[in-house]
Every structure is written in structure tokens, then in C-alpha cells.
LOZA-412791 format. One record per atom (N, C-alpha, C): y, z, x negated; residue in three letters; atom name. Coordinates in nm, 4 decimals. Example, Ala and Ser with C-alpha at 12.3 -4.5 7.8 and 13.67 -1.06 7.14 Angstrom:
# residues 2
<pt yy="-0.5690" zz="0.7800" xx="-1.3190" res="ALA" atom="N"/>
<pt yy="-0.4500" zz="0.7800" xx="-1.2300" res="ALA" atom="CA"/>
<pt yy="-0.3300" zz="0.7800" xx="-1.3200" res="ALA" atom="C"/>
<pt yy="-0.2250" zz="0.7080" xx="-1.2850" res="SER" atom="N"/>
<pt yy="-0.1060" zz="0.7140" xx="-1.3670" res="SER" atom="CA"/>
<pt yy="0.0030" zz="0.7870" xx="-1.2900" res="SER" atom="C"/>
END
This chain:
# residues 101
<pt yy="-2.6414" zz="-13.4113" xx="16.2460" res="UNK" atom="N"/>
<pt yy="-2.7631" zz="-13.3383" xx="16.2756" res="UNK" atom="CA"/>
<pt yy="-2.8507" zz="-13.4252" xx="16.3656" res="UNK" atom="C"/>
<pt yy="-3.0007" zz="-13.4460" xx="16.2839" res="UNK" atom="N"/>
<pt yy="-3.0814" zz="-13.5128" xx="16.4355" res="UNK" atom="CA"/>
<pt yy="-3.1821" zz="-13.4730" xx="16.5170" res="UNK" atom="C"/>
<pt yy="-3.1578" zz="-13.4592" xx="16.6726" res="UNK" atom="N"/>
<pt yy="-3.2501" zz="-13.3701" xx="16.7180" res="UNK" atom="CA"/>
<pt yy="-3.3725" zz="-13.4606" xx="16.7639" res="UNK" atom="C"/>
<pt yy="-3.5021" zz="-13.3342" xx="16.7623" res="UNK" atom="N"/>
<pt yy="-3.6164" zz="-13.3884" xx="16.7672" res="UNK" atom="CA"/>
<pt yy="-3.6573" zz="-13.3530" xx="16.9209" res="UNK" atom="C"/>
<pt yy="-3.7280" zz="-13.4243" xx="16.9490" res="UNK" atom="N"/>
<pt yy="-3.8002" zz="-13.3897" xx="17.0794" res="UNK" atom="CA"/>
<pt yy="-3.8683" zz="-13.2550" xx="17.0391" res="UNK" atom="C"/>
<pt yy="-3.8045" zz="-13.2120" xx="17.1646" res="UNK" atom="N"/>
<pt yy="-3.8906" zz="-13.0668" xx="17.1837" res="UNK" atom="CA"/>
<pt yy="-3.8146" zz="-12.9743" xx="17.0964" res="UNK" atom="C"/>
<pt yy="-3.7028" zz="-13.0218" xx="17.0629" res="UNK" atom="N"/>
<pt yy="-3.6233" zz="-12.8821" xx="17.0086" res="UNK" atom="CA"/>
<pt yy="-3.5006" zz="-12.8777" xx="17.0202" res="UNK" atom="C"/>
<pt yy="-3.4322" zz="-12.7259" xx="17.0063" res="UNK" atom="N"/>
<pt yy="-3.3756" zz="-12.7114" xx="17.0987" res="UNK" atom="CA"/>
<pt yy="-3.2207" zz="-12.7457" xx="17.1300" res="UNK" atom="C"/>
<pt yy="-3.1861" zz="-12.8554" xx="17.1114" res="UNK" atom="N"/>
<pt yy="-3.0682" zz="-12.9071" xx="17.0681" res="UNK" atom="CA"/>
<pt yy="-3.0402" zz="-12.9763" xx="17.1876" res="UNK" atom="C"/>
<pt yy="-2.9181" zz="-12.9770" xx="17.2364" res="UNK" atom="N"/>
<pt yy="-2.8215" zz="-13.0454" xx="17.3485" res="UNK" atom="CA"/>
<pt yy="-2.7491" zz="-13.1449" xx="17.2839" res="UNK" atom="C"/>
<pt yy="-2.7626" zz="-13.2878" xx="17.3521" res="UNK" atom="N"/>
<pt yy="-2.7226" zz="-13.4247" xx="17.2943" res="UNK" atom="CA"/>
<pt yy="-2.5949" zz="-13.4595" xx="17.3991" res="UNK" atom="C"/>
<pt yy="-2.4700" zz="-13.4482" xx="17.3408" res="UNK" atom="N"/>
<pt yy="-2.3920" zz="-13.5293" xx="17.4005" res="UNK" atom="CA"/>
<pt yy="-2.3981" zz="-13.6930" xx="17.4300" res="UNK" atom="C"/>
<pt yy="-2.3359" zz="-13.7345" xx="17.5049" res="UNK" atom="N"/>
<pt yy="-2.3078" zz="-13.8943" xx="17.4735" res="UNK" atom="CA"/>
<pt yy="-2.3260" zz="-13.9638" xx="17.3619" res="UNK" atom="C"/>
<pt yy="-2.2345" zz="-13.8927" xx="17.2615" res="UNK" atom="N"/>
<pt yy="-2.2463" zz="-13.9462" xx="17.1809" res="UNK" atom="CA"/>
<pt yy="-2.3446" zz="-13.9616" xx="17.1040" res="UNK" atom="C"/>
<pt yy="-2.4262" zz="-13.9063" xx="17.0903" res="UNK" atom="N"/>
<pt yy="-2.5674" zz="-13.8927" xx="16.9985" res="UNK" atom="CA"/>
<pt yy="-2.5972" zz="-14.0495" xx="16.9763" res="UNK" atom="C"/>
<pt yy="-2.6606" zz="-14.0408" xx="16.8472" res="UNK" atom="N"/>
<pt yy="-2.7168" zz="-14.1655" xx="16.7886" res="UNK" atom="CA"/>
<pt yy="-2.9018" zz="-14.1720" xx="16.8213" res="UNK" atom="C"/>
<pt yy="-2.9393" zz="-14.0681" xx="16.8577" res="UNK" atom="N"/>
<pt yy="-3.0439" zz="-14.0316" xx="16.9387" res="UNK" atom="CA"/>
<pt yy="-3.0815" zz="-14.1227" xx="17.0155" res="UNK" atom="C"/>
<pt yy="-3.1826" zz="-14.2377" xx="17.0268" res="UNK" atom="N"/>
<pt yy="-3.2011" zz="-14.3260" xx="17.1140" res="UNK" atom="CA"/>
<pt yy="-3.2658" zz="-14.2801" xx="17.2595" res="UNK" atom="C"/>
<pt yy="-3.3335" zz="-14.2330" xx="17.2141" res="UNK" atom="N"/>
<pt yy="-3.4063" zz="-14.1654" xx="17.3594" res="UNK" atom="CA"/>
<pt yy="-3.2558" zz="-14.0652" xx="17.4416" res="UNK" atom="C"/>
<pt yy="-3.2112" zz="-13.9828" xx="17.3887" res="UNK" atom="N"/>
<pt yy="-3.1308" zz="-13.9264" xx="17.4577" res="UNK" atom="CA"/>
<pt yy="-2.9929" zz="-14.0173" xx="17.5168" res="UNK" atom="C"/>
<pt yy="-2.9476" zz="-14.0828" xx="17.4207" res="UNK" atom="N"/>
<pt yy="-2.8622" zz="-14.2117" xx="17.4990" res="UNK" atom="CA"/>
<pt yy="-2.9372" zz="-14.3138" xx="17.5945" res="UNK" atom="C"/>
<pt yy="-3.0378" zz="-14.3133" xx="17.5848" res="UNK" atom="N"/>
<pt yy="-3.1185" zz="-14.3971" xx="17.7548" res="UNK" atom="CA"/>
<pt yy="-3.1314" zz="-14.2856" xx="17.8559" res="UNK" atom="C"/>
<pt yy="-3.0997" zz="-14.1972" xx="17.8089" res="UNK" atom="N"/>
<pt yy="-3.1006" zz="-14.0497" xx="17.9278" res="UNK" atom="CA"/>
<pt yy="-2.9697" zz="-14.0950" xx="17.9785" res="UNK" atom="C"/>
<pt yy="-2.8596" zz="-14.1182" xx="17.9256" res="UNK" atom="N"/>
<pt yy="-2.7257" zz="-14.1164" xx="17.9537" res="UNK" atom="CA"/>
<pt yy="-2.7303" zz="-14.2556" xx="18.0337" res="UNK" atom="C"/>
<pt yy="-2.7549" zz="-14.3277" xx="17.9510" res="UNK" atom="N"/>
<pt yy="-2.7151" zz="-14.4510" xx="18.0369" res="UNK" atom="CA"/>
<pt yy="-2.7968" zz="-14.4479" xx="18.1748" res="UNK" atom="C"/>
<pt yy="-2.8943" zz="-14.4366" xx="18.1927" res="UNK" atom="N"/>
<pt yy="-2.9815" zz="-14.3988" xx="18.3007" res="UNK" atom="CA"/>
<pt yy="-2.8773" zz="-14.2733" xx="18.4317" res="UNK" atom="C"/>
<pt yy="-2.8171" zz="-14.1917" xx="18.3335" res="UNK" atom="N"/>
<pt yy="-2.7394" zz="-14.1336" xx="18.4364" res="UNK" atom="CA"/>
<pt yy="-2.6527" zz="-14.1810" xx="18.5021" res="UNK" atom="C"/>
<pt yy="-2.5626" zz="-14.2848" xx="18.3958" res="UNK" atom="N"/>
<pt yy="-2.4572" zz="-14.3505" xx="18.3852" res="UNK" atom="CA"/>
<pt yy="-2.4518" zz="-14.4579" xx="18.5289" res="UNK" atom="C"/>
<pt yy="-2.5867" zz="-14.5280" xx="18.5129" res="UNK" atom="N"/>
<pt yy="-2.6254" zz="-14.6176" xx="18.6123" res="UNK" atom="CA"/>
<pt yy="-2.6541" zz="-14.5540" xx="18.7120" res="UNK" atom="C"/>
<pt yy="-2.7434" zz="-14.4411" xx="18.7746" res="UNK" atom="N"/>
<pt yy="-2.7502" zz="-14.3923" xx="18.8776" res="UNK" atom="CA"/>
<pt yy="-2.5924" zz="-14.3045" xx="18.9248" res="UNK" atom="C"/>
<pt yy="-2.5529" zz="-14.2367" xx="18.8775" res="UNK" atom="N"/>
<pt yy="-2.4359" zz="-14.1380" xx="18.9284" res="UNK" atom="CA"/>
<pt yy="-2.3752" zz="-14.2779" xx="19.0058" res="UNK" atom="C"/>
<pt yy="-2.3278" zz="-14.3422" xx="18.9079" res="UNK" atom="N"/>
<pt yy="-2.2368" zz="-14.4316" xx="18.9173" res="UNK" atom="CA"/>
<pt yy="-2.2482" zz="-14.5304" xx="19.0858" res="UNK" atom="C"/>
<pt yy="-2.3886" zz="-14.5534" xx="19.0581" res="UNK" atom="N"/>
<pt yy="-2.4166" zz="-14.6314" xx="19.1887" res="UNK" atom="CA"/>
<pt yy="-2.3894" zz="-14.5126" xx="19.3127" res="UNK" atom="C"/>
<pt yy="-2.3911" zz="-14.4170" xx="19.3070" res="UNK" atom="N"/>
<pt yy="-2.4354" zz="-14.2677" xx="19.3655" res="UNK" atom="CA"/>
<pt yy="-2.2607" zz="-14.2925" xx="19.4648" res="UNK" atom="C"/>
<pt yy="-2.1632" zz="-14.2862" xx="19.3808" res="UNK" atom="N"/>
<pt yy="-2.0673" zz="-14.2746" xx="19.3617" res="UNK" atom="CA"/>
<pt yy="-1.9878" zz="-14.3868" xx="19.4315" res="UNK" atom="C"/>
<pt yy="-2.0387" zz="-14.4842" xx="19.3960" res="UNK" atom="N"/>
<pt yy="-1.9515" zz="-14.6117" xx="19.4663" res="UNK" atom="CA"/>
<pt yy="-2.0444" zz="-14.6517" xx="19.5808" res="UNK" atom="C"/>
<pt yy="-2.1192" zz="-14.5486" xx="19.6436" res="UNK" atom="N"/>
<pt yy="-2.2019" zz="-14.5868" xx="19.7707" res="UNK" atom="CA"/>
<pt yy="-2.2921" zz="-14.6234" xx="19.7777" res="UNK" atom="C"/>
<pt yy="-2.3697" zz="-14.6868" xx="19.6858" res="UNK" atom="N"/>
<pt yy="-2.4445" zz="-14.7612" xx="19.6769" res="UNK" atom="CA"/>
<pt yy="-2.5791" zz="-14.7070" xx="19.6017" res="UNK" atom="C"/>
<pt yy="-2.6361" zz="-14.6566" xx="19.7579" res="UNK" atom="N"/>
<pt yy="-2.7509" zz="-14.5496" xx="19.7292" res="UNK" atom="CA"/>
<pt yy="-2.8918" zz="-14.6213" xx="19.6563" res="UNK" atom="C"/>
<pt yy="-2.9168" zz="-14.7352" xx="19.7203" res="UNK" atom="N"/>
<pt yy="-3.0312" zz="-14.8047" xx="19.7128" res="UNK" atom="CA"/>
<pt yy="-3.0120" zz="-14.8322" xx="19.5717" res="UNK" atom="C"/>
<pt yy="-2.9106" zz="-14.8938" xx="19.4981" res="UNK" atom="N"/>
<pt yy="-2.8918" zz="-14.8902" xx="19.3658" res="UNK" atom="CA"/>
<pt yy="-2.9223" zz="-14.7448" xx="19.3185" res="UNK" atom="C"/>
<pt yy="-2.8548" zz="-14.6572" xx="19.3151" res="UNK" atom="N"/>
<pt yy="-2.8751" zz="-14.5059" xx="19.2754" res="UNK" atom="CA"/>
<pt yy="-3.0261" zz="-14.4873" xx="19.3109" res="UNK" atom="C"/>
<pt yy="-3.1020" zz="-14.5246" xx="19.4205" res="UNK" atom="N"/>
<pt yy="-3.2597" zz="-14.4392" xx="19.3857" res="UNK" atom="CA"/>
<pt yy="-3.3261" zz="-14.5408" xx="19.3253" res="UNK" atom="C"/>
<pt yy="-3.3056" zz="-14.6700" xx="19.2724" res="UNK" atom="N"/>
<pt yy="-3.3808" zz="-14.7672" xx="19.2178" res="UNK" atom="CA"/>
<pt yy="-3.3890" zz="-14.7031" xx="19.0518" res="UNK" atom="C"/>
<pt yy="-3.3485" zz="-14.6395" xx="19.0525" res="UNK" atom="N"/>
<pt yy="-3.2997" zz="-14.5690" xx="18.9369" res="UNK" atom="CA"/>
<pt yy="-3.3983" zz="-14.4669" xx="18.8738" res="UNK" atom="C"/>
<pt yy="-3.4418" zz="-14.3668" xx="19.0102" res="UNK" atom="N"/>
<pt yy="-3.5445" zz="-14.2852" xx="18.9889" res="UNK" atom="CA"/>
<pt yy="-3.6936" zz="-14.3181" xx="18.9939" res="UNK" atom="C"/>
<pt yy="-3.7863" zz="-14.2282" xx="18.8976" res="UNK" atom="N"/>
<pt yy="-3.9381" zz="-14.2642" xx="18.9099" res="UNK" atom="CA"/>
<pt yy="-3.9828" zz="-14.2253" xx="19.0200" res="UNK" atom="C"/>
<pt yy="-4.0908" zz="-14.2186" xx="19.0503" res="UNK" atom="N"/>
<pt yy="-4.1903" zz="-14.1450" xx="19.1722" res="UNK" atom="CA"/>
<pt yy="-4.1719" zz="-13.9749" xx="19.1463" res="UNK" atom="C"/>
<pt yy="-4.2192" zz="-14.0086" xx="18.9934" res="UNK" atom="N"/>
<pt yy="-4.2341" zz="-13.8304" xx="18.9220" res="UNK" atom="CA"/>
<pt yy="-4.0898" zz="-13.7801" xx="18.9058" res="UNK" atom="C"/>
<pt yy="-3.9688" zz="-13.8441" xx="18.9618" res="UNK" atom="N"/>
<pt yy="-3.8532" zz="-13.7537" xx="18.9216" res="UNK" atom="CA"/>
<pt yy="-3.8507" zz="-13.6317" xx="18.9883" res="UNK" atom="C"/>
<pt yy="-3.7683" zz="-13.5641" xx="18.9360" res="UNK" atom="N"/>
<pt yy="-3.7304" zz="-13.3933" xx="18.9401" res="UNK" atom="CA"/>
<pt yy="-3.5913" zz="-13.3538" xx="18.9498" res="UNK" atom="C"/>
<pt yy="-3.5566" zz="-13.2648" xx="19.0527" res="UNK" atom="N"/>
<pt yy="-3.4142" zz="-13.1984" xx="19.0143" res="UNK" atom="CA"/>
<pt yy="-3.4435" zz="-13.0678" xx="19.0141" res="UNK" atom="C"/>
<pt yy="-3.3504" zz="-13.0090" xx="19.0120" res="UNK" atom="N"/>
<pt yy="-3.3433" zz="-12.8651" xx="19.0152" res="UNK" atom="CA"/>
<pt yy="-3.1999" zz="-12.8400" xx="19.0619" res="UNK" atom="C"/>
<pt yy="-3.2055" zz="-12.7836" xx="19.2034" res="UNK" atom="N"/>
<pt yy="-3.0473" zz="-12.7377" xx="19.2514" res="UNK" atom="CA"/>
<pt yy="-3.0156" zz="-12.6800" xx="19.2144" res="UNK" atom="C"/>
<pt yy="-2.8608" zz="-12.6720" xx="19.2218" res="UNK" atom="N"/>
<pt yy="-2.7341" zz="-12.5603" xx="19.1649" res="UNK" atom="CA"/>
<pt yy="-2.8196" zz="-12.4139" xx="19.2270" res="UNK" atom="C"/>
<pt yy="-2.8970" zz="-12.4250" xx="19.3035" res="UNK" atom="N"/>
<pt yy="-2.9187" zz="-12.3134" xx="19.3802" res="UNK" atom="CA"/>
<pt yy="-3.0734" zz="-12.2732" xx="19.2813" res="UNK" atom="C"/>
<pt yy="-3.1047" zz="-12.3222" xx="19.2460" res="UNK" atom="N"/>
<pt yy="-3.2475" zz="-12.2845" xx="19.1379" res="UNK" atom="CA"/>
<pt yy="-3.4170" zz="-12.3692" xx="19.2262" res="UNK" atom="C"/>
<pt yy="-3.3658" zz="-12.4498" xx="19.3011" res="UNK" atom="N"/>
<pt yy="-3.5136" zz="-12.5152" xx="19.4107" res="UNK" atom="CA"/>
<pt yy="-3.4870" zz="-12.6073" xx="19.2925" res="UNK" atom="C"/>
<pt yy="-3.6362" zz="-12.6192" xx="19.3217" res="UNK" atom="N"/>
<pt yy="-3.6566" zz="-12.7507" xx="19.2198" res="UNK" atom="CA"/>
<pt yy="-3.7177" zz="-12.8437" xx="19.3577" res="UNK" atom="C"/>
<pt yy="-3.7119" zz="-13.0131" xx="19.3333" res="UNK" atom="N"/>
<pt yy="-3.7522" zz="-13.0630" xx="19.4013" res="UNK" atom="CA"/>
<pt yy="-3.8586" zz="-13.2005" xx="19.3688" res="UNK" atom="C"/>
<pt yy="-3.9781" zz="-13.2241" xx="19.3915" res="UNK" atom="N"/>
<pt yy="-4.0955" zz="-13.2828" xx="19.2927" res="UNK" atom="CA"/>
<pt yy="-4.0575" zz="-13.4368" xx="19.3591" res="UNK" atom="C"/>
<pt yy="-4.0603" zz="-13.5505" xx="19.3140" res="UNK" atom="N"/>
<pt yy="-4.1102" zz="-13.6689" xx="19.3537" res="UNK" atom="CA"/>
<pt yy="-3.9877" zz="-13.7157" xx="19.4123" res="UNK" atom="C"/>
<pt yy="-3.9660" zz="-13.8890" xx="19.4032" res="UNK" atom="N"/>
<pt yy="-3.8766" zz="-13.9739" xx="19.4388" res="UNK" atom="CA"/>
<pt yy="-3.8569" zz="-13.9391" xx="19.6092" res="UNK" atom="C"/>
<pt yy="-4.0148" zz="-13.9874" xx="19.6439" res="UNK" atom="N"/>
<pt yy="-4.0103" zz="-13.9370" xx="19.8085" res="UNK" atom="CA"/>
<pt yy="-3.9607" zz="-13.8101" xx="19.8749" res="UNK" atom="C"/>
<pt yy="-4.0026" zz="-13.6827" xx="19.8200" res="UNK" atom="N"/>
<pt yy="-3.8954" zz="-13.5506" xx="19.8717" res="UNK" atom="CA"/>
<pt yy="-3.7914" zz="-13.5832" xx="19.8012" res="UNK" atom="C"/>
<pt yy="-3.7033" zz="-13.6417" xx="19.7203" res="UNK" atom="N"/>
<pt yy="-3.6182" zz="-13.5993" xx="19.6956" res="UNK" atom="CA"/>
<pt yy="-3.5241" zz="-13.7308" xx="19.7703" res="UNK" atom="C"/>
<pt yy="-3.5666" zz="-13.8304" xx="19.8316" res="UNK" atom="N"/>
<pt yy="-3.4865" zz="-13.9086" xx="19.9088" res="UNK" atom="CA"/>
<pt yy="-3.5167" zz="-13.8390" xx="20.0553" res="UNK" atom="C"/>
<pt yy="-3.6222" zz="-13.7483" xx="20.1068" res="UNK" atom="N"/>
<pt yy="-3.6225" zz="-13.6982" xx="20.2312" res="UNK" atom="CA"/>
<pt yy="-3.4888" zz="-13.5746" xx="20.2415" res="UNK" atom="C"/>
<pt yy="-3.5193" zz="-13.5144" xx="20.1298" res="UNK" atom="N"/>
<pt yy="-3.4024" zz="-13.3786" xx="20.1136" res="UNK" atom="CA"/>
<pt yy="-3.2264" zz="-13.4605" xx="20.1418" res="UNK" atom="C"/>
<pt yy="-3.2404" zz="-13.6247" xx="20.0555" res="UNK" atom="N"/>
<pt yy="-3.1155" zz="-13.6044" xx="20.0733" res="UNK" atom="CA"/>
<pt yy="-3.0470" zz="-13.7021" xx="20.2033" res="UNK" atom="C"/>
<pt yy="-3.1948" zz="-13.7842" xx="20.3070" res="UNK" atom="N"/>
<pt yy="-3.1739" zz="-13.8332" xx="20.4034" res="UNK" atom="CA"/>
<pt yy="-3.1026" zz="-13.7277" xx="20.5086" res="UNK" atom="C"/>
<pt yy="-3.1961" zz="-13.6084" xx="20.4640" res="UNK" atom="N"/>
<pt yy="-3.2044" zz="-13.5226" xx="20.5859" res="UNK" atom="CA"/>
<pt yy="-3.0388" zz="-13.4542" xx="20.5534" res="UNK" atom="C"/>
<pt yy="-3.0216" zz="-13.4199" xx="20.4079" res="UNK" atom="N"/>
<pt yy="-2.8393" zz="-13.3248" xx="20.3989" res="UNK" atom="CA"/>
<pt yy="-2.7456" zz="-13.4606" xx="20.4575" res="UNK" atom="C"/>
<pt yy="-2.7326" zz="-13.5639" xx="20.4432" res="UNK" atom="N"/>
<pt yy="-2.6666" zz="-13.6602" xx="20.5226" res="UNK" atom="CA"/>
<pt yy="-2.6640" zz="-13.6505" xx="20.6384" res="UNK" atom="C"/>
<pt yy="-2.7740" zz="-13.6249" xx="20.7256" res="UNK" atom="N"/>
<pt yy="-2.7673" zz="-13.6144" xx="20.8726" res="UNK" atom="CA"/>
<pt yy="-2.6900" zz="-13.5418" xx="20.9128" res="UNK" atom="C"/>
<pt yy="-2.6689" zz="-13.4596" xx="20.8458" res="UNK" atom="N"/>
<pt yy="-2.5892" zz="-13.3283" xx="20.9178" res="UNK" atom="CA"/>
<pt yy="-2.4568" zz="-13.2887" xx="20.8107" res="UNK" atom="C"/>
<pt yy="-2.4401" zz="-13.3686" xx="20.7116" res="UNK" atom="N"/>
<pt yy="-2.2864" zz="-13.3795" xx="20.6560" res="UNK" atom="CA"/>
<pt yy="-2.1615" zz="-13.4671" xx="20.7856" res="UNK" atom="C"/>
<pt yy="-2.0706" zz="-13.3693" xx="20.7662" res="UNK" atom="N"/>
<pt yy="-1.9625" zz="-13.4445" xx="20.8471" res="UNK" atom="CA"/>
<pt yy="-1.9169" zz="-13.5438" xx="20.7803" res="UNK" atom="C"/>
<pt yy="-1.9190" zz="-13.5984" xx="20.5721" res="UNK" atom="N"/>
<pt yy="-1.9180" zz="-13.7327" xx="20.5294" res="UNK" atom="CA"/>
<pt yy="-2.0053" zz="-13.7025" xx="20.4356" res="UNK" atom="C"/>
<pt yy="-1.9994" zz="-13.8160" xx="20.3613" res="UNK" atom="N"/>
<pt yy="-2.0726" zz="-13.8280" xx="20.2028" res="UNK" atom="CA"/>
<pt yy="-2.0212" zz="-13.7516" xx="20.1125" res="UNK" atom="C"/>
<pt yy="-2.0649" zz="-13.6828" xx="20.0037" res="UNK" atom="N"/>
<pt yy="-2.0435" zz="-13.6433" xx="19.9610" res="UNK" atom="CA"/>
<pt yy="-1.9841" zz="-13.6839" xx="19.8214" res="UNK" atom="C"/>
<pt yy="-1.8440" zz="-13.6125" xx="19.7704" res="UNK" atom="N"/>
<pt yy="-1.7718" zz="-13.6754" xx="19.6816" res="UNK" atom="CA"/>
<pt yy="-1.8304" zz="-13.6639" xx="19.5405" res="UNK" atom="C"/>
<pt yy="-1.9398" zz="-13.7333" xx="19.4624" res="UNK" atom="N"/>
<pt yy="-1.9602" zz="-13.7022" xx="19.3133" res="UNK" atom="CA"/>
<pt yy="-1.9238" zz="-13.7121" xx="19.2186" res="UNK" atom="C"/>
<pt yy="-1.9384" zz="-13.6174" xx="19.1446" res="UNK" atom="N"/>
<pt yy="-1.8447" zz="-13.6320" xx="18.9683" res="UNK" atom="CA"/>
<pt yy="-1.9603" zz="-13.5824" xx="18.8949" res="UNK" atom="C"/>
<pt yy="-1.9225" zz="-13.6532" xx="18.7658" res="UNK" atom="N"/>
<pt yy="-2.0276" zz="-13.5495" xx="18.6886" res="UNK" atom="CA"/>
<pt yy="-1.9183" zz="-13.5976" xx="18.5828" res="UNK" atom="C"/>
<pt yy="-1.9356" zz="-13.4854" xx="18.4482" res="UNK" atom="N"/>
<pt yy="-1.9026" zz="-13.5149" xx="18.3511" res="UNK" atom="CA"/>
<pt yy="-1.9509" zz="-13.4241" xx="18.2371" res="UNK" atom="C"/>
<pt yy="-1.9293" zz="-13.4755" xx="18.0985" res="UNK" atom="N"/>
<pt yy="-1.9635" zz="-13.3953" xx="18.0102" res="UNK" atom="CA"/>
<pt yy="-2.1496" zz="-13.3557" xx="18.0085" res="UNK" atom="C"/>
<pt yy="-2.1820" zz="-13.4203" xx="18.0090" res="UNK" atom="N"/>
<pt yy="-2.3450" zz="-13.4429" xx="18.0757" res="UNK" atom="CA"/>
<pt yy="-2.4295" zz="-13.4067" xx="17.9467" res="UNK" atom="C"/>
<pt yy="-2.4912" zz="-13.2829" xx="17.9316" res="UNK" atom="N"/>
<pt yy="-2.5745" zz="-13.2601" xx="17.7696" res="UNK" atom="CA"/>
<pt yy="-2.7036" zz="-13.3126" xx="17.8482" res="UNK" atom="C"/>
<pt yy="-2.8161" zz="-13.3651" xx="17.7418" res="UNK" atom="N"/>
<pt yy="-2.9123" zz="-13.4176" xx="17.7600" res="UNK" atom="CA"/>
<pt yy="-3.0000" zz="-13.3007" xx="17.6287" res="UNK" atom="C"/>
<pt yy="-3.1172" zz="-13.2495" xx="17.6586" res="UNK" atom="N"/>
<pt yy="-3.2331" zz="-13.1758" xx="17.5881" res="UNK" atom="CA"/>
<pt yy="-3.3470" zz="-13.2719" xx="17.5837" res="UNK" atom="C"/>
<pt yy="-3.4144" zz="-13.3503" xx="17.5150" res="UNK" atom="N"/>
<pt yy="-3.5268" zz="-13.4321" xx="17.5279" res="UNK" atom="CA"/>
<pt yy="-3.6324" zz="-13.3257" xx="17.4494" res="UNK" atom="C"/>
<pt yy="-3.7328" zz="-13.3166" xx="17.6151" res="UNK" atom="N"/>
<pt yy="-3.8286" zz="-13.2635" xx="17.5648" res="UNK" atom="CA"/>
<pt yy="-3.8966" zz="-13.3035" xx="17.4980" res="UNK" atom="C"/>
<pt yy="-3.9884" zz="-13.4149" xx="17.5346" res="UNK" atom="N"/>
<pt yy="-4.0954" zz="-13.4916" xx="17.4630" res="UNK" atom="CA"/>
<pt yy="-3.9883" zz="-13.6038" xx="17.4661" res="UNK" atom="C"/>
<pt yy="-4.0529" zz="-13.7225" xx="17.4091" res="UNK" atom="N"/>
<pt yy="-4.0049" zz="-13.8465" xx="17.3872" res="UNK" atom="CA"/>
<pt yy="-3.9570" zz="-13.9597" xx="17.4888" res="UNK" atom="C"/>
<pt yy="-3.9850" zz="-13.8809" xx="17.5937" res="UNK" atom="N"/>
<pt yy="-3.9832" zz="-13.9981" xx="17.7436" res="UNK" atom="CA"/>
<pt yy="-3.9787" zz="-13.8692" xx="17.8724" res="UNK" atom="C"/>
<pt yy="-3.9350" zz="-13.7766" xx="17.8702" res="UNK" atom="N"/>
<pt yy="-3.8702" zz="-13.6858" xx="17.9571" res="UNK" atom="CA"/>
<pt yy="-3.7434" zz="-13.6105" xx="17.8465" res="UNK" atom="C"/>
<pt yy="-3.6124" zz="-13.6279" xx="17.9243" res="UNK" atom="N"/>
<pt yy="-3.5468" zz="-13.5157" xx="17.9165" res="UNK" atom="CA"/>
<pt yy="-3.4333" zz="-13.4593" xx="18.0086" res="UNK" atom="C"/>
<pt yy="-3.4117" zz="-13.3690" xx="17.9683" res="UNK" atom="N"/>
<pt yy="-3.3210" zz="-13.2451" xx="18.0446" res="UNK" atom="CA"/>
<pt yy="-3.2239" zz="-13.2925" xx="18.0866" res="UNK" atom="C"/>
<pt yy="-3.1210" zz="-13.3043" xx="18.1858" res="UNK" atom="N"/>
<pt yy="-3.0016" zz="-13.3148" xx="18.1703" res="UNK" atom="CA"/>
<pt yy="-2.9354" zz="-13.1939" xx="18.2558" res="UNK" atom="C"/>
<pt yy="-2.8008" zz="-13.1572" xx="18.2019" res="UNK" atom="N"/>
<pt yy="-2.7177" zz="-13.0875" xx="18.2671" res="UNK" atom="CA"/>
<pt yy="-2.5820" zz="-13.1099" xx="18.2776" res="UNK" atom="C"/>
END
């Protein structure tokens, strides 16, 4: 099956989907740096215009709040925090943004 931008289909890894496998690898490279410490690698990663959306439903706009949000949860963590991700579906909206969860 091949999904199109903008509809409504969840792309594993595996997808032959080019745009949605540069979603992955893009994750692949940031988590990863995220993970082995190595933050400055992990935000070299993100645009200006990136976006999250917390487990908690805040969404958060721009590279800059979203390295202030996570300067500031560091300050006051007793360590770093341990990351995993796995099983990662990707939704490509348009052709050069998509979803991940």
C-alpha cells in the first residue's frame, strides 16, 4: 500500500515511502544523539519551526522555546533523563512536514 501525503495512513520504518523514511532517520539521528548525551548533536537536528506536542497535550512552537523548556526541566531534574523510543509511526502531512508518534 502507498501512502500519500495528507492521507491518512501511519508509516512504519519500514515504508518504502521516501519522505516518511527521512522522518525516521531524522528521528533516528536526533533520539539517538538525545540518548547518548549528546544534546548539541540532538538539537542540530531540529528546524527553527520545529514542534512538539507533550504527553500532556502543550504543544510547544520553535527550536528556541523548545531548547528553553528543556534547559529550564534540566535545572531542576535530580538527572537526565533516560530516553527510549520505539516503534515510531510517522503520518506525512504534506510532503516536507510529518507526524510522528
Amino acid at each position: 500500500m502507498n501512502a500519500k501525503a495528507g492521507g491518512l495512513i501511519w508509516i512504519g520504518s519500514r515504508s518504502t515511502n521516501p519522505n516518511a523514511k527521512a522522518v525516521h532517520a531524522a528521528i533516528d539521528n536526533i533520539y539517538g544523539a538525545f540518548i547518548s548525551d549528546n544534546y548539541e548533536k540532538g538539537w542540530a537536528g531540529y528546524t527553527e519551526k520545529a514542534a512538539e506536542i507533550d504527553p500532556a497535550g502543550n504543544s510547544t512552537f520553535g527550536k528556541k522555546a523548545l531548547r528553553e523548556g528543556w534547559d529550564g526541566f534540566m535545572k531542576v531534574a535530580d538527572e537526565a533523563p533516560k530516553l527510549k523510543y520505539e516503534n515510531v509511526q510517522v503520518r506525512m502531512l504534506s510532503n516536507d512536514i510529518g507526524l510522528a508518534v
